[in-house]
C-alpha atoms as one frame of an Amber mdcrd trajectory, in Angstrom:
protein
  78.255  86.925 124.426  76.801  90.659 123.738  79.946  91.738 125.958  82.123
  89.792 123.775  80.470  91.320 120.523  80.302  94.951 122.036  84.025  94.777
 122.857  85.563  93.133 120.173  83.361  94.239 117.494  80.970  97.489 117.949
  83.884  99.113 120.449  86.656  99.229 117.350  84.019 100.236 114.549  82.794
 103.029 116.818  86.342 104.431 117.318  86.800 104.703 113.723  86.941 108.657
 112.417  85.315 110.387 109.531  88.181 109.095 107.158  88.015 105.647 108.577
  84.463 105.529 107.491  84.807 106.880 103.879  87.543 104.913 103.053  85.446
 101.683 104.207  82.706 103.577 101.741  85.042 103.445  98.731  85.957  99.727
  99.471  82.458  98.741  99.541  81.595 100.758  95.800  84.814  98.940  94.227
  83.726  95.970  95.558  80.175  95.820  94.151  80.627  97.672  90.859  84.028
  95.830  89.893  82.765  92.279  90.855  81.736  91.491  87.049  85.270  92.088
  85.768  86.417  89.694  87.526  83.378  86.927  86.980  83.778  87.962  83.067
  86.915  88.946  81.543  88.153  85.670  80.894  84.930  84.474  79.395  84.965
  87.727  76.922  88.373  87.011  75.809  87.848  83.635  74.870  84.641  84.254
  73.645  86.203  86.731  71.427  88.598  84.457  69.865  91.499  84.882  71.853
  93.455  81.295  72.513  93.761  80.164  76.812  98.093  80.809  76.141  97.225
  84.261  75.468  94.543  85.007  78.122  97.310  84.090  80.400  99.976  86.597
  78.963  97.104  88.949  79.348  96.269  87.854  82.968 100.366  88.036  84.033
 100.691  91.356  82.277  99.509  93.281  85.423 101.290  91.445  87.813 104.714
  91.627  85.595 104.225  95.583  85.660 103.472  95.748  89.518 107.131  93.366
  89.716 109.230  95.534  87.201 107.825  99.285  88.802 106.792  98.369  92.134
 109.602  99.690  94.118 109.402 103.054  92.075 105.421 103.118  92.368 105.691
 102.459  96.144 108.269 105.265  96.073 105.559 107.844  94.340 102.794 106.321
  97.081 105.491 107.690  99.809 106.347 111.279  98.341 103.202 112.191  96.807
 100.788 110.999  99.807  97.992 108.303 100.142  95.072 110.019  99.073  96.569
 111.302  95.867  97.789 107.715  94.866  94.502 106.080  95.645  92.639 108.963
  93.303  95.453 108.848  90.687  95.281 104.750  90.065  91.335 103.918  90.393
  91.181 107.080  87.578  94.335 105.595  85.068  93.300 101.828  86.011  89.405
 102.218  84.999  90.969 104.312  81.412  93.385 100.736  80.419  90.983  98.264
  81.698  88.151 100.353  79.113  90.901  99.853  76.706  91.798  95.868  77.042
  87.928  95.375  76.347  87.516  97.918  72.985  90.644  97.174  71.027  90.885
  93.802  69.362  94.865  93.890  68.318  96.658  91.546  70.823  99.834  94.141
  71.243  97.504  96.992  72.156  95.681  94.303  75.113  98.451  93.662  76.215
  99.903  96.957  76.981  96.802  98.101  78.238  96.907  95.480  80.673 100.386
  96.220  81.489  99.341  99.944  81.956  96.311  98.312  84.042  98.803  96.924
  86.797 101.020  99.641  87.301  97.773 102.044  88.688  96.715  99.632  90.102
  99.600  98.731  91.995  99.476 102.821  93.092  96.038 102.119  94.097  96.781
  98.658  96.742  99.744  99.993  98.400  98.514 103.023  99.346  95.880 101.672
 101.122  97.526  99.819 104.145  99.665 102.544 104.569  96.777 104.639 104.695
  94.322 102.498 106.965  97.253 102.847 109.446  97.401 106.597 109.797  93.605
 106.316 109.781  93.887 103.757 112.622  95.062 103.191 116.081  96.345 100.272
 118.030  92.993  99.406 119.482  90.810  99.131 116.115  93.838  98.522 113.302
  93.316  95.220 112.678  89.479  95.602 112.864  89.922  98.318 110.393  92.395
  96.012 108.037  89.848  93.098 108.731  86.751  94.979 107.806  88.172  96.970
 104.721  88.894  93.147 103.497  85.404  91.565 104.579  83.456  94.642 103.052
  84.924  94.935  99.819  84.689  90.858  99.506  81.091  91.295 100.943  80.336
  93.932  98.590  81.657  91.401  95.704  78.674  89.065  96.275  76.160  91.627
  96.096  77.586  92.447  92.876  78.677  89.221  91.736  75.317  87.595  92.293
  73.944  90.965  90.214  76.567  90.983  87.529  75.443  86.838  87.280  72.542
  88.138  85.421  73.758  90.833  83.283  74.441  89.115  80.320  71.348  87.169
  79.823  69.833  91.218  79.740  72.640  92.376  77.475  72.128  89.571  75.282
  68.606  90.486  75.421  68.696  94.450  74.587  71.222  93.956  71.732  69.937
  90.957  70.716  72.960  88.340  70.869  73.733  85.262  72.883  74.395  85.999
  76.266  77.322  83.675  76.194  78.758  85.946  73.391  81.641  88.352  73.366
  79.506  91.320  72.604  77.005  90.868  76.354  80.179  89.926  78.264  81.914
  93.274  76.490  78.874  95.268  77.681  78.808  93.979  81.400  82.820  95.038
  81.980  81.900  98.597  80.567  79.114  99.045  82.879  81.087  97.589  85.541
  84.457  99.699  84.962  82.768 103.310  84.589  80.039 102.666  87.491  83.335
 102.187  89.585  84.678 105.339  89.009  82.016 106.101  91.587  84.217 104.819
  94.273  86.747 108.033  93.386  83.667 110.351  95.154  84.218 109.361  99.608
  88.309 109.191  98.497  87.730 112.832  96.850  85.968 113.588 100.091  88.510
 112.503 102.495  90.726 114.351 104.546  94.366 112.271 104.510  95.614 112.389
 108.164  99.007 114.479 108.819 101.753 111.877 109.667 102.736 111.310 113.094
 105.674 109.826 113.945 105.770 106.397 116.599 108.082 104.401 118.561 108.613
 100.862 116.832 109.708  97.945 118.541 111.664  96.870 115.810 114.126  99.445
 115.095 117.299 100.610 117.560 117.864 103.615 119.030 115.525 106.094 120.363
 112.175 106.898 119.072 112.077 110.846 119.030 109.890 111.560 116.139 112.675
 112.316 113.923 112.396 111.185 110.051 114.852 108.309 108.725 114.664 107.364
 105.407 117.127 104.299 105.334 115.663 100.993 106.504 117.318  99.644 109.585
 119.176  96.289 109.549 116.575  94.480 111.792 113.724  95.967 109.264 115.412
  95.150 106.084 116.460  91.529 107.593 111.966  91.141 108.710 111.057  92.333
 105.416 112.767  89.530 103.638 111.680  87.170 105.403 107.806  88.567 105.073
 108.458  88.165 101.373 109.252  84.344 101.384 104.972  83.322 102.106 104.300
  86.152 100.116 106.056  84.202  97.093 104.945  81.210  97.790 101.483  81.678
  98.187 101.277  84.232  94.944 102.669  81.714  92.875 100.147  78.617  94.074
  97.552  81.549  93.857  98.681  82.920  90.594  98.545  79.402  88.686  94.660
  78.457  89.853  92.415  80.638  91.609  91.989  83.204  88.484  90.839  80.320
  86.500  88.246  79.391  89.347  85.377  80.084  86.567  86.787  78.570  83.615
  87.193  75.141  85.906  83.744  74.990  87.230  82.617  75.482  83.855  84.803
  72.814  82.145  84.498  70.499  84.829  80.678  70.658  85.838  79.314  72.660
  83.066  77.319  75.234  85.293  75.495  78.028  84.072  76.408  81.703  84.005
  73.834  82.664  86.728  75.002  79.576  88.510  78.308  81.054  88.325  77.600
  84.196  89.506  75.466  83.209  92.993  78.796  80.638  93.852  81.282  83.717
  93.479  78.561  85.738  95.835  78.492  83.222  98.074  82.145  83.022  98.274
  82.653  86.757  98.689  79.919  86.558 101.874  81.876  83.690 103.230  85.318
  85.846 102.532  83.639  88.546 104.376  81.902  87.163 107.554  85.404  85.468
 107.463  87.695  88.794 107.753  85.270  89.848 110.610  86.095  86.683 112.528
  89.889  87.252 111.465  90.488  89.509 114.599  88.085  87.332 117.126  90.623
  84.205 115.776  93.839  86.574 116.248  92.771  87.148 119.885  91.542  83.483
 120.750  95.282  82.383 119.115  97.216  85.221 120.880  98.573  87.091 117.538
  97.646  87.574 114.247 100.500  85.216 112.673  99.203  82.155 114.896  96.104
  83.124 112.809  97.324  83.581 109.646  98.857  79.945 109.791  95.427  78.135
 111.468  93.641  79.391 108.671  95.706  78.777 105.804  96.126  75.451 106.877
  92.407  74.741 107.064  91.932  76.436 103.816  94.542  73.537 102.042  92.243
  70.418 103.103  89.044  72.486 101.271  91.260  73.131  98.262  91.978  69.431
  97.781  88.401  68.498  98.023  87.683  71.054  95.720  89.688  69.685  93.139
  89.710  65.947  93.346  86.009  65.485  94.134  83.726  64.212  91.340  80.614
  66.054  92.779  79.856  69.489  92.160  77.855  70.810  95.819  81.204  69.204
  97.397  83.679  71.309  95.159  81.660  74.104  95.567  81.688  73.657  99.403
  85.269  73.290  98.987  85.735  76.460  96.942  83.830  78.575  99.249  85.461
  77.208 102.393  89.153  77.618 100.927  88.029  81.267  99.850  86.936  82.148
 102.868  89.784  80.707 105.122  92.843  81.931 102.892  91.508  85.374 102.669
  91.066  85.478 106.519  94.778  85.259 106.403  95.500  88.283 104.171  94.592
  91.237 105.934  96.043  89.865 109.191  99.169  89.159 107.826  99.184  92.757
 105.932  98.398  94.554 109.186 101.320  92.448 111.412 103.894  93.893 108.535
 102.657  97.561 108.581 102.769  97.412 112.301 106.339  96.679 112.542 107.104
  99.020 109.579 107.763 103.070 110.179 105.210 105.264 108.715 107.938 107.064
 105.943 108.931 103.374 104.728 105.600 101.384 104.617 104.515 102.459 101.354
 108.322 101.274 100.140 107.763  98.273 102.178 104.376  97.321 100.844 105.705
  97.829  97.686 108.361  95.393  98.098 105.753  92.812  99.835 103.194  93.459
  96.984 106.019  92.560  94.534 106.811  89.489  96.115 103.195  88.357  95.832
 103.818  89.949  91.890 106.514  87.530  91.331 104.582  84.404  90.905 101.365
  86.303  89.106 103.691  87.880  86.559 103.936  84.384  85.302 101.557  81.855
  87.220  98.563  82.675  84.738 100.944  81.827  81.588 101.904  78.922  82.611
  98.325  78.218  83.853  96.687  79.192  80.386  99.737  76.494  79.074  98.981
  73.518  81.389  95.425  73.960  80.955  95.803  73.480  77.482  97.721  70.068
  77.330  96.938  68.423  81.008  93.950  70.338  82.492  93.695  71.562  86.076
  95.214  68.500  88.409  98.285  69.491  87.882  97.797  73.159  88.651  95.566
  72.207  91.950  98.654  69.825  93.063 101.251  72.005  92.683  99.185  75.245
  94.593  98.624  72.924  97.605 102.343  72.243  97.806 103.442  75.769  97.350
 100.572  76.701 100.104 101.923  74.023 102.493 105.651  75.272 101.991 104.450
  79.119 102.848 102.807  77.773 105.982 105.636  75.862 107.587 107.678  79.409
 106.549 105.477  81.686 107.972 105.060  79.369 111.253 108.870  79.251 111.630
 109.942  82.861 111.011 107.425  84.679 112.689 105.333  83.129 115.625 107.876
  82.697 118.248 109.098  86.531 117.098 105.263  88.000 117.086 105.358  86.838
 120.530 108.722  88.286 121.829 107.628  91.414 120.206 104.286  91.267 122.119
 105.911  90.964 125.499 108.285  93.641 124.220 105.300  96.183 123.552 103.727
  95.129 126.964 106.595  95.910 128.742 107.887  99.397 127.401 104.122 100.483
 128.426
């Protein structure tokens, strides 16, 4: 067992260099310091007035801007570098989200959180680009597993703090701490103590590219730049973007109401609230350190990706149809912890396959697929919501989960493994 650990755990995390290690440092201060953003906005904006229909144009607004610029952003991430992207969205990001909290006129929210999700977008597909260059074959997909299961990891710590912040903001200004004004203070706090996470990125030293052989395009591999997609990559990256669709779409139309259901449904408490979304970002995180251990016992990371996903659709039907609260919370934090597995596993099998010049471009293109359904899932969320409640929603994300499934199993196991025996045999 210690063998086991020390070679498919300690080995990889010891291998990692000085960059490897600050960028993990910067996931781990976004994830604690930005947890209460997402435990509270939607409570603030309906606690300030603001009907469900909107909160959901509010909620797609990010995602539409990540669908409508993401090509160009990815673009930027490409010609301006990883480190500078990273820096240039958490800074513009933190300055809009400020904004959708302190202006009250709906047009001015609403282009702030526009504004939001086009940094932001600069800021997530940088950062598989970037763990690759950081990275080698031997600890990439602990390093995309670990970024994951820290930053989730880092969540709980903050979401089980941020759980209690607005019974004390309540307290100091003297309000309800179920009113607009302590939720208002709690995103604040958490949006400029997350600027801290700018400090190990500042620090870091971006790795010069070097240019590798890839399985997937023809020709030979001498190191020399091409900035046109081959056939076979263009042909692989649409197929990567049919899940990707799917499962932002079932995503898009439940899990950001995850709150707003436990509360309608079971009534729980704030604090309640906050140590279930803890729990589920420890569970997300112990699960992204097992992602690697599963890839390895399943012989790939897609065989993976599909297990768990497929596990994580039973818990999401028990979370939604049972009557008892400790079994749709066991089912919440289950599903969490299995569907995430998935995601940096599946993100690491595209970059792999993808040539360093293009993977910014191409996680662009992947990160707009997953934009399509979350421009408008939370709309038509927010509408359903209002007139049928959540069954609907919780029927129609299992479907669209089981649909990406039986994709992802078809289009890419069988060629994960051809590509495997591939790799083995031009070493």
């Amino acid at each position: 067992m210690f063998k086991n650990l020390t070679q498919h755990y300690i080995q990889p995390i010891r291998s990692f260099n000085r960059p490897a290690r600050l960028f993990l440092l910067m996931t781990i201060l976004d994830g604690v310091i930005l947890s209460g953003w997402q435990l509270f906005f939607n409570f603030y904006m309906l606690e300030s007035g603001f009907t469900r229909d909107f909160l959901g144009l509010v909620n797609s607004m990010p995602s539409a801007a990540g669908l409508i610029f993401g090509i160009f952003i990815g673009r930027i991430s490409d010609r301006i570098g990883r480190k500078a992207s990273i820096l240039i969205g958490i800074t513009m990001a933190s300055v809009f989200m400020v904004a959708q909290i302190t202006f009250r006129q709906p047009a001015i929210i609403a282009a702030a959180a526009f504004l939001t999700g086009v940094f932001n977008m600069l800021f997530i597909v940088s950062q598989a680009p970037l763990m690759v260059k950081l990275s080698n074959a031997e600890n990439r997909t602990m390093l995309f597993s670990l970024n994951y299961g820290l930053q989730t990891i880092a969540g709980a710590v903050g979401s089980l703090f941020a759980g209690q912040l607005p019974a004390i903001f309540g307290t100091m200004f003297r309000v309800d701490a179920h009113s607009a004004t302590a939720y208002q203070a709690v995103l604040i706090s958490s949006v400029l103590l997350g600027t801290v996470s700018l400090i190990p990125i500042w620090m870091m030293d971006e790795p010069r590219s070097m240019p590798e052989a890839n399985p997937l395009r023809p020709g030979p591999s001498n190191g020399a730049p091409r900035n046109k997609l081959s056939s076979s990559l263009v042909a692989l990256t649409a197929k990567m973007t049919v899940p990707q669709i799917l499962i932002g779409l079932g995503a898009a139309i439940l899990i950001p109401y995850m709150n707003v259901f436990f509360k309608d449904r079971f009534a729980v408490s704030d604090s309640t609230l906050g140590t279930l979304f803890s729990l589920s970002a420890l569970l997300i995180g112990i699960g992204n350190l097992l992602g690697p251990r599963l890839a390895t016992r399943l012989g790939g990371k897609v065989q993976a990706v599909v297990a768990s996903q497929f596990a994580s659709l039973i818990f999401l039907l028990i979370m939604g149809f049972t009557p008892f609260l400790w079994l749709s919370s066991i089912g919440f934090l289950m599903r969490s912890a299995l569907m995430n597995m998935a995601s940096p596993l599946y993100t690491a099998f595209c970059m792999e396959h993808t040539p360093e010049n293009q993977q910014g471009f191409v996680n662009s293109i992947l990160s707009l697929s997953w934009n399509i359904g979350w421009a408008v899932g939370p709309y038509i969320s927010g509408i359903v919501q209002e007139r049928y409640g959540f069954t609907p929603l919780f029927i129609t994300t299992a479907i669209l989960y089981f649909a990406a499934i039986a994709i992802s199993w078809n289009f890419f196991v069988r060629m994960e493994s051809r590509l495997d025996v591939a790799q083995v045999e031009q070493a």
